[in-house]
Each structure stands twice: as C-alpha cells, then as structure tokens.
N, C-alpha and C positions, 0 to 999 in steps of 0.2 A: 743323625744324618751325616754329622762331619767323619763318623766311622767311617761310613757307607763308604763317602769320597775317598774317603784317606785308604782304604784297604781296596779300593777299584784297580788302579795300576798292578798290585801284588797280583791280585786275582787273575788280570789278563795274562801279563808276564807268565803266571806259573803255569794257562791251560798250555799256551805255545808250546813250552818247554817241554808238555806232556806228548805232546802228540810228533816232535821229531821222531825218526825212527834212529836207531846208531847204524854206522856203517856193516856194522858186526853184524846186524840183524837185517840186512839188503841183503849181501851174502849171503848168509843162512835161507832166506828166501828164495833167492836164485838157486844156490844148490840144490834145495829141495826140486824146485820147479824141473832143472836138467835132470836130477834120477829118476824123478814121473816120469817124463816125458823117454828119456831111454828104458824104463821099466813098461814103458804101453808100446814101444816100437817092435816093427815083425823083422826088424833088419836086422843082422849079426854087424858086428864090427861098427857100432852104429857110435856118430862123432856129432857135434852141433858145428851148424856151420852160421857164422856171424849172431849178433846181438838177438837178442830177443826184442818183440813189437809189444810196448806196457798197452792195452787201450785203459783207459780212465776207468776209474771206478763204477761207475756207471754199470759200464759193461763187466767188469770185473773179468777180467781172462788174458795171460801172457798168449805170444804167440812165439814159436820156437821152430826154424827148420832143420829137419834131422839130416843125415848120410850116410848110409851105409850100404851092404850086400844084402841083396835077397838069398834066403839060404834054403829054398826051395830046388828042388833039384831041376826041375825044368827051365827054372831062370838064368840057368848057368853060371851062379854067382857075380850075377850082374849090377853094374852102379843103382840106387834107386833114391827116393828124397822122399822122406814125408813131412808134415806138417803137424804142429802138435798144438792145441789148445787146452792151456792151462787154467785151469778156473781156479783163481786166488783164494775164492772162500770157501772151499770142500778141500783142496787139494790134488785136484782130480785130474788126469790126463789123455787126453783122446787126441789119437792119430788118425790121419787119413792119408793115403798117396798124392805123392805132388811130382811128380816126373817131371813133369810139364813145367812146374817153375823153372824160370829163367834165374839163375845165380850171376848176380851185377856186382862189379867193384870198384 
C-alpha cells in the first residue's frame, strides 16, 4: 500500500506531461489544416484571412475564412470569401460560399 502512495504523485505528474502537445506539433497542425482548406477551395489566388475559430473537442472542427478570385469566367475575376470547416479527426475540409460575411477588425 505505501507503494501505491508513494508511486501516485510520479504517476499523475507523468500522464500531464503526456498529454501537452509541443508548439512544433500546433503548427504542424495548423499547417495541415490551411492546405485542406486551400486545397478544397474553388478560388484562385486564394489567402486566409485572420485566425482560425478552435470549437472544443466536442465538436471537433477548425473554422477558417478563405479570400480569393472566382476564376470562372462569368464572375469576372471577382473578390469572393469562403468558409472552411476542418474536421480535426479525418483531416477533412469542406468549403462553402460566405460573400456575405462581414470581415471586422
């Protein structure tokens, strides 16, 4: 039993330590996340514009707004914005049109 006590603090200490992420591996993360997300977009010349939205695990899914040219020839190479939702545990990224968002600063 005095094991038990005595090897309890080690124990908690090391899951902690397991479960930081390094900053090296945030980045990596984000990186990935911005070349989905410019790899599913219909825009040419396409930029991210401000931070990305983390929701909680829970949800599991970055949110990312894109910016670039439509390169269709009817749209006349016009500004447009999409929205990108990244699902953390696939990898996965899906765009939809966001024109209509308001860009705040």
């Amino acid at each position: 039993m005095k094991r038990i006590v005595a090897l309890l603090p080690i124990l908690l200490l090391s899951s902690t330590l397991a479960q930081a992420s390094s900053a090296e591996a945030w980045k990596k993360r984000h990186d990935t996340m911005v070349q989905a997300c410019i790899n599913a977009s219909h825009l040419s010349k396409v930029q991210v514009l401000g931070e990305a939205i983390e929701y909680d695990d829970t949800i599991g899914y970055s949110a990312l707004l894109l910016e670039g040219r439509y390169p269709q020839r009817h749209m006349q190479n016009r500004r447009g914005r999409e929205l990108c939702l990244f699902q953390r545990s696939s990898g996965r990224a899906s765009v939809s049109e966001a024109d209509r968002l308001r860009w705040v600063q």
